[in-house]
N, C-alpha and C positions, 0 to 999 in steps of 0.2 A: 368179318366185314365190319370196318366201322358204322356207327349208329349216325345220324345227324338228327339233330335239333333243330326242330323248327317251331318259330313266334308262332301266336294264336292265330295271325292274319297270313301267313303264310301256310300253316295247315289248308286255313279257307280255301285261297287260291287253288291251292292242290287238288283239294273237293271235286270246285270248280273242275278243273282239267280235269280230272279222273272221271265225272259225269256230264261228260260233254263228248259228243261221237267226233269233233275235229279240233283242229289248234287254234289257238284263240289268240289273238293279240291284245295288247295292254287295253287297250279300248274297251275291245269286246269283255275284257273283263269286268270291266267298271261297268257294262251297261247291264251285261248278267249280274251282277250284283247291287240291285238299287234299296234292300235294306242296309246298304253301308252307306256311310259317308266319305267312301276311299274318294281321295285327289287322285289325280293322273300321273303325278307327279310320285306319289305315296306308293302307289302300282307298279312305276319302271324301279322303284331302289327295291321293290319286293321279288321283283322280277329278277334282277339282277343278282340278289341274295341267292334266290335260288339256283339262278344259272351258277354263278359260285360254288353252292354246295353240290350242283351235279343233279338237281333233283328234275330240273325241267333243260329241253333241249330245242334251240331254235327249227323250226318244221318248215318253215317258206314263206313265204308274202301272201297281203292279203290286200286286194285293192282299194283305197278308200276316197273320199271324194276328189283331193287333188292328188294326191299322192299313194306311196306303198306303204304299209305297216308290217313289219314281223310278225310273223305267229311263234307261237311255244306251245309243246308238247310235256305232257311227263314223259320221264324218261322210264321204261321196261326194268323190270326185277331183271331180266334177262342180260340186258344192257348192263347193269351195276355189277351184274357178277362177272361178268367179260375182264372188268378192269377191275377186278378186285386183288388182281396177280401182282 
């Protein structure tokens, strides 16, 4: 299986989602985390990075004041080995 490298701020993220019981959207990331200084904007390319490398997988909507937001999930050791063929 190949390895992937992840930035310091994406390790975080991961944390994040890995000690959290549900999926959290770009948002909710940013408001779980207020010893950072992350932008919104800093969160969707970090988000993106990952969806990219496979590490987190979109999980469904999440209602917010006017509108929907995506959630993301990590994605299962389980899951990585599936497509590791």
């Amino acid at each position: 299986m190949k390895k992937t490298a992840l930035t310091k701020s994406e390790s975080e993220v991961m944390y994040l989602l890995w000690h959290t019981d549900r999926a959290l959207s770009a948002a909710e990331m940013v408001a779980l985390s207020p010893q950072k200084t992350w932008k919104d904007s800093y969160v969707h390319l970090m988000v993106n990075s990952l969806l990219k490398k496979r590490m987190i997988t979109p999980a469904g909507f999440v209602k917010t004041f006017r509108n929907y937001a995506r959630t993301f999930a990590p994605v299962s050791y389980t899951h990585l080995r599936a497509h590791e063929t």
